[in-house]
Structures are given as C-alpha cells and as structure tokens.
C-alpha angles and dihedrals in degrees: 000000000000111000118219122183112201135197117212126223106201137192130236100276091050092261105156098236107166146008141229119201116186109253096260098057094037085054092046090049083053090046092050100047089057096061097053087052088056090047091049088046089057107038085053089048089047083050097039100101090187104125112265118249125221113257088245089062100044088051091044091056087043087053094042090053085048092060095045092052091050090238 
C-alpha cells in the first residue's frame, strides 16, 4: 500500500481545501495512475471483438491523420 503524507490548506472556517504531497509521492500516485490506465486500455482492447488491422495499415491511417492535421 503507497504511503502519502499530506499537508492541508484550509480555509477560514478550518475546511480542508487543498492538499500538498511531497514531490516523490506526488510523482509515484502519477506513476501509478498511469499503470492502471495501461491495464483499463488493455482489458478494453482484449474485449474489444472489432476485427485486428495489420500494423501497415494502422501506421498508414496515422500517417494519413498527420497529414490532415498539418503536423
């Protein structure tokens, strides 16, 4: 389990408003967060039933966005 160790800003009337995280944690929760985005964007894709492309084809239709966008 990750340990964090927040600091409160509160307003005038003691209502906890925001948080501070020292850099290191801060920087884990993003990693981690980033991982379980990585596992949701798979499990979708293994449950996805659409047919597959080739990779040509997926870098042809990247290509082809590029172009369109003018990058």
């Amino acid at each position: 389990m990750l340990a964090i160790h927040p600091q409160y800003i509160t307003n005038s009337t003691g209502e906890k408003i925001s948080a501070i995280l020292p850099i290191k944690e801060f920087k884990t929760i993003l990693e981690e967060l980033e991982d379980l985005e990585d596992i949701k964007l798979y499990d979708e894709s293994k449950n996805d039933r659409s047919p597959a492309i080739t990779k040509s084809k997926a870098m042809a239709m990247i290509e082809a966005e590029r172009k369109k966008l003018g990058k």
